[in-house]
Each structure stands twice: as C-alpha cells, then as structure tokens.
VEXDREN-2710 file (C-alpha; in Angstrom, 1 decimal):
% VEXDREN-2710
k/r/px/py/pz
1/UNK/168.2/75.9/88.8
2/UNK/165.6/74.8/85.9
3/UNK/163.1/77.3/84.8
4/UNK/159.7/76.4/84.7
5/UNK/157.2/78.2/82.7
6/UNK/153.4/78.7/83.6
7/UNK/151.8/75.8/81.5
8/UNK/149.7/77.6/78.9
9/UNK/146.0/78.3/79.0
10/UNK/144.0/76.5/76.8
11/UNK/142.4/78.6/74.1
12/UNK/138.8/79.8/74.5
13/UNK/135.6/79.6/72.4
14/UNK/133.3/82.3/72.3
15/UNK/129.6/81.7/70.3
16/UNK/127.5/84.2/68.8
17/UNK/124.3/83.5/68.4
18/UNK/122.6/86.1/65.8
19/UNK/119.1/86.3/65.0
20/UNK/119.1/89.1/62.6
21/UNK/117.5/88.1/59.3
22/UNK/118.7/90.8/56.9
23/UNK/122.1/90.8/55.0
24/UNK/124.1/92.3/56.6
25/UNK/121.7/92.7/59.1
26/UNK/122.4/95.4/62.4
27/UNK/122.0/92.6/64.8
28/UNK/124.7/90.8/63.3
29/UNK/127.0/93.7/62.8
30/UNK/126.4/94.6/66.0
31/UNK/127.2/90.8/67.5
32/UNK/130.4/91.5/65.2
33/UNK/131.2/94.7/67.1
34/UNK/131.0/92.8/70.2
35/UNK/132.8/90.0/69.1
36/UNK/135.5/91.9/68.4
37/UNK/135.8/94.0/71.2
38/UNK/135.5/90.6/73.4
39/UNK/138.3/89.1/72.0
40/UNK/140.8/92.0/72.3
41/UNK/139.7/92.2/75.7
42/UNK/140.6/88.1/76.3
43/UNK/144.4/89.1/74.6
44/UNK/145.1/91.8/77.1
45/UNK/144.3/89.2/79.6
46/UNK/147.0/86.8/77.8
47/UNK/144.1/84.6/76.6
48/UNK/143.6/83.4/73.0
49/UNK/139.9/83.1/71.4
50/UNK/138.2/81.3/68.8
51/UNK/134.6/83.1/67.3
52/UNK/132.1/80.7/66.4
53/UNK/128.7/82.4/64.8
54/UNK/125.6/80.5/64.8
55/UNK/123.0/82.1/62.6
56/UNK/119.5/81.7/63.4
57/UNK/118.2/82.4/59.8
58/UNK/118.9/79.2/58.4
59/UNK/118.0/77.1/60.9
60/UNK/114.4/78.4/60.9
61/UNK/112.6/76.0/59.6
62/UNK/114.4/73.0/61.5
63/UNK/113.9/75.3/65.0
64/UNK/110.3/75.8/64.0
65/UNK/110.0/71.4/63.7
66/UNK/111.9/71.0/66.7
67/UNK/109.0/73.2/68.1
68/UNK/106.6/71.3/67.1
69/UNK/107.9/67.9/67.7
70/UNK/110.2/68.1/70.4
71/UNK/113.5/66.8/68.2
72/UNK/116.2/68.8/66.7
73/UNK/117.1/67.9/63.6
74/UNK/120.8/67.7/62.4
75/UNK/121.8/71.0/61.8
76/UNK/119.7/72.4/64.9
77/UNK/121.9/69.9/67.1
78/UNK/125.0/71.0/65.1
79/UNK/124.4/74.8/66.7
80/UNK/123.1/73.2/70.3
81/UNK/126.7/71.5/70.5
82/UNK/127.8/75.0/69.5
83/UNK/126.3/76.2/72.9
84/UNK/127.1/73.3/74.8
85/UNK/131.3/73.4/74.4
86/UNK/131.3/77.4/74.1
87/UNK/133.4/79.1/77.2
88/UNK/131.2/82.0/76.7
89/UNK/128.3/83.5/74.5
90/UNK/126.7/86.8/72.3
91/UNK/123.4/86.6/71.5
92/UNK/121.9/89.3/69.4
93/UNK/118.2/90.0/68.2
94/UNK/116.2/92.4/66.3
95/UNK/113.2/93.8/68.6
96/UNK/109.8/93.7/66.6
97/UNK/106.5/95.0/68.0
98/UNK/107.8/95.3/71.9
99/UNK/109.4/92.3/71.8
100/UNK/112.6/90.1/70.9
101/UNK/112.3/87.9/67.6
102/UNK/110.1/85.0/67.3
103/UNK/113.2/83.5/65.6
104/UNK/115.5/84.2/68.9
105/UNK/113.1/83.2/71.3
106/UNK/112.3/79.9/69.8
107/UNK/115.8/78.7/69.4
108/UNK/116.4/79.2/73.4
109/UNK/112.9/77.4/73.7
110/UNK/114.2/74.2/71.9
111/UNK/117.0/73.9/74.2
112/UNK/117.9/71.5/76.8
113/UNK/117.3/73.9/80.3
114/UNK/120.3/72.6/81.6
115/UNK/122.7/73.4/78.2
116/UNK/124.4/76.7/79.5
117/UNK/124.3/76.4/83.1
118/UNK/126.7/79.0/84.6
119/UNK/128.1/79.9/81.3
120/UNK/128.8/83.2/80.8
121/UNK/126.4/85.5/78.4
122/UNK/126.5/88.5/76.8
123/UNK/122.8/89.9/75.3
124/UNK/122.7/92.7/72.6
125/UNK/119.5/93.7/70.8
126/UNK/118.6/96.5/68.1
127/UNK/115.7/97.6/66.9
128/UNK/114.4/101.1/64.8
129/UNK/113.7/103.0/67.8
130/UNK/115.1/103.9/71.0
131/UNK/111.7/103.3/72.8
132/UNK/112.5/99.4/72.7
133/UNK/115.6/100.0/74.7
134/UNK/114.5/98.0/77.8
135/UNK/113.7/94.8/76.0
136/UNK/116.9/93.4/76.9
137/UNK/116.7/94.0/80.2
138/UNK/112.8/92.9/80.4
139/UNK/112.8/89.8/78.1
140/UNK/116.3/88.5/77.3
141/UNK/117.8/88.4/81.1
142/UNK/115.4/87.1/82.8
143/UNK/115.1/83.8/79.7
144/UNK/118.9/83.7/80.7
145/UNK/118.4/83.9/84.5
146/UNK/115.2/81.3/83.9
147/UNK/118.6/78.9/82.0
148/UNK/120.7/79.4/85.2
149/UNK/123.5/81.4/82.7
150/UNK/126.0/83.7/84.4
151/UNK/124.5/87.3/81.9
152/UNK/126.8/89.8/82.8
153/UNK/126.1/92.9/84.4
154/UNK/126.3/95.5/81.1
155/UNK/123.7/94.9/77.8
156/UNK/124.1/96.4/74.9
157/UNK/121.2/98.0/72.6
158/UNK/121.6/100.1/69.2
159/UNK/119.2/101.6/67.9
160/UNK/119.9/103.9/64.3
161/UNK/120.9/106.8/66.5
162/UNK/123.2/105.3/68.4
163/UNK/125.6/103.7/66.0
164/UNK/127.4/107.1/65.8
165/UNK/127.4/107.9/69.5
166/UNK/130.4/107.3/71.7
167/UNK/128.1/105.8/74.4
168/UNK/127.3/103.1/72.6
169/UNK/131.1/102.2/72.3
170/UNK/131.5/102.9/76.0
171/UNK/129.2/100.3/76.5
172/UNK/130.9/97.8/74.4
173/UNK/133.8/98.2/75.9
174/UNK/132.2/97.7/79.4
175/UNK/130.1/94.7/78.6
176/UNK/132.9/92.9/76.8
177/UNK/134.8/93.9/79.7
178/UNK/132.9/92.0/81.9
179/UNK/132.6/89.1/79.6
180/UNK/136.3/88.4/78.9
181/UNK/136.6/89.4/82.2
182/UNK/134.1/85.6/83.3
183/UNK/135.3/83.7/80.7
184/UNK/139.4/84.2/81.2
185/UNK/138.2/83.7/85.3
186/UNK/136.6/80.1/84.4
187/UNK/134.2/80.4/87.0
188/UNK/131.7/79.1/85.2
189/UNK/133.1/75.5/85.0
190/UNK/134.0/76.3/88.7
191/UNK/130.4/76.5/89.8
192/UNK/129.5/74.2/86.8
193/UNK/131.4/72.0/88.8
194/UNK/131.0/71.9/92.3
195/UNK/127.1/73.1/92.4
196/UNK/125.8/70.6/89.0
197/UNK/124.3/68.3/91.5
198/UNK/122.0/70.8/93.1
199/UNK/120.8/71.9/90.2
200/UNK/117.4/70.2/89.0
201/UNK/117.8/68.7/85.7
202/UNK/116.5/67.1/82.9
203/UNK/117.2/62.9/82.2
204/UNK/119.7/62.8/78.6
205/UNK/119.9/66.3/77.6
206/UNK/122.8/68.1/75.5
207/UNK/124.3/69.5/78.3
208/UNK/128.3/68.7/78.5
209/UNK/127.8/67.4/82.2
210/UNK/123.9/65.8/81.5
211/UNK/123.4/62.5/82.5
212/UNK/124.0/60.5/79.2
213/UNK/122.9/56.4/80.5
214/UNK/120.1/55.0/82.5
215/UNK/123.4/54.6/84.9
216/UNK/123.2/57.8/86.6
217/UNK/119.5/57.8/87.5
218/UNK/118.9/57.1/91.3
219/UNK/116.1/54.0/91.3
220/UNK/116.3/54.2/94.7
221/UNK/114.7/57.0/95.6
222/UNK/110.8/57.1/96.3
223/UNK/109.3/58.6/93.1
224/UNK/111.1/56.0/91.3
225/UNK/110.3/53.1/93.0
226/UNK/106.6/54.0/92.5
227/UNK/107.0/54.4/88.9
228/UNK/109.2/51.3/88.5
229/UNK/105.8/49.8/90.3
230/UNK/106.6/49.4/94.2
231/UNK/106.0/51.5/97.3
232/UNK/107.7/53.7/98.3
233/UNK/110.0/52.9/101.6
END
C-alpha cells in the first residue's frame, strides 16, 4: 500500500494597505500588530503567509494625478496589482476631523470597482481620541461593502488609551481570527468564481478576472447594437 500525502496548500499573500503618514506612524504599527497576529493565526491553520505593505505616503502625489486624470501612473498600478493578486487585505488610516484620511479614501477611489471583489478585508483605524471610534464602522465598511469585499465581522480602532488595554488585544486576536479564518477557507475565489458573471462590471479594469480584450464584450445585446449604430432587435 503507497502512502499519499495531502498535496500542499499554496502559500498565501496578505497586503497591508497603510495610510499613516508619520514615521513610525500608529496606523502603521498598528497594521503591524495585525499583521502579525494574522499570520500566526494562518500557521495554526497549517497555512504559510507572505506580508506585502503598500504605503500610501509615497504614492500621494501619483494617487492625487490619477484623481485628477483618471490614469495611474507606474508606481500607483505597481500597489493596484498589490490588491489585485492579494488572498486577503489590512487597511489602516489615521481619522482626522470625523473622518478617515483624504490619503486613504483617495487611493480606494482610483481603483477599478471590480479589483477586490469577494476578497477578504480587514479595516483598522486610529486616531487621538476615543470619540472617533465609530468611523470604521460608519465610513470604511460601507466603501468596502460599496467594492463588493468580503470585511470581516470584527474592526479594530486604537486610540492612545487603548494601546495598553487588554481589549484592544482581544480584539486583535478576534479580527485576525476571522480573517485567517476567510483567507485559509478560499471562499473568496469560490464566490469570485461562480458569482463574477452576475456581478456588474467595468470594460478592461485591473481586476484578476476583468475582461482584458474587446473579445469578451457581448455585441449582441441591445445597448450595444445601438451604439455600434443599429436598432435594437
């Protein structure tokens, strides 16, 4: 009788996505926190990870053009393919005035809506005072749920207070929890998958599974005969 052994998983990617402009800057240690905790969690699972950061800082300027004119320049699309092949993402931002980063909100506007479809995310904020502690929840989910992204149940927020409170680690552990938890299960590529046809989308975007040619449009249908000149059947 021949043994066979399980083949092995492949090894995952996890992006962090900070927007923390300081150095070191809380939102980035606290991404870092995260991070870490995610990946541990993965290894009890008997999956191996791979932590990509992309920092928002330095691509200011090109996120601010791509604003503006509508195309990313080199380094932006360097940090969108980032995105596009991770199995699961951190996003962290400072909260100034009420409200997430300028820096943080722009980068997410730049990007193609179709770029993390079911892919699992993680969102973590800090700011100087507790009172901001519902931004998250009131501004960064529902971006994410607008980008069809599977956000996991738990968000973390830090402000000063808590970086010495065993809540705040409690939480950590929960929220990475879930996230290794949606990354190890694959589900994302699973409803990626089966459900990317019903999705409305957006002709050549940077999206893994985006339609790349003028192949994969339907010229067929109505709306495209009349702007191809005919009538519509």
């Amino acid at each position: 009788m021949t043994d066979t052994a399980p083949p092995t998983a492949r090894p995952l990617t996890l992006v962090v996505v900070n927007a923390g402009l300081s150095d070191p800057s809380s939102s980035r240690l606290l991404a870092d926190r995260i991070a870490q905790k995610t990946v541990a969690a993965l290894r009890e699972q008997g999956r191996t990870a791979t932590t990509r950061l992309v920092e928002l800082g330095p691509l200011a300027v090109d996120i601010a053009r791509a604003v503006v004119s509508g195309n990313p320049g080199d380094r932006l699309q360097a940090a969108i393919r980032e995105l596009a092949t991770a199995d699961g993402l951190i996003t962290s931002t400072p909260v100034y005035t009420a409200g997430v980063s300028g820096l943080f909100k722009s980068f997410f506007d730049v990007l193609d809506n179709d770029l993390i479809v079911a892919k699992p995310v993680l969102p973590a904020a800090t700011a100087g005072s507790p009172r901001h502690a519902l931004v998250v929840e009131d501004q960064v989910r529902p971006m994410f749920a607008f980008l069809r992204a599977l956000t996991v149940p738990t968000s973390v927020f830090a402000a000063p207070e808590d970086w010495s409170a065993t809540a705040l680690g409690e939480r950590i552990d929960r929220a990475t929890t879930e996230l290794a938890a949606l990354m190890a299960s694959g589900i994302g590529d699973t409803i990626a998958g089966r459900a990317w046809s019903g999705y409305q989308h957006r002709f050549g975007g940077n999206a893994t599974r985006a339609e790349q040619s003028v192949d994969d449009v339907d010229f067929k249908t109505p709306l495209m005969r009349l702007a191809a000149g005919g009538t519509p059947a």
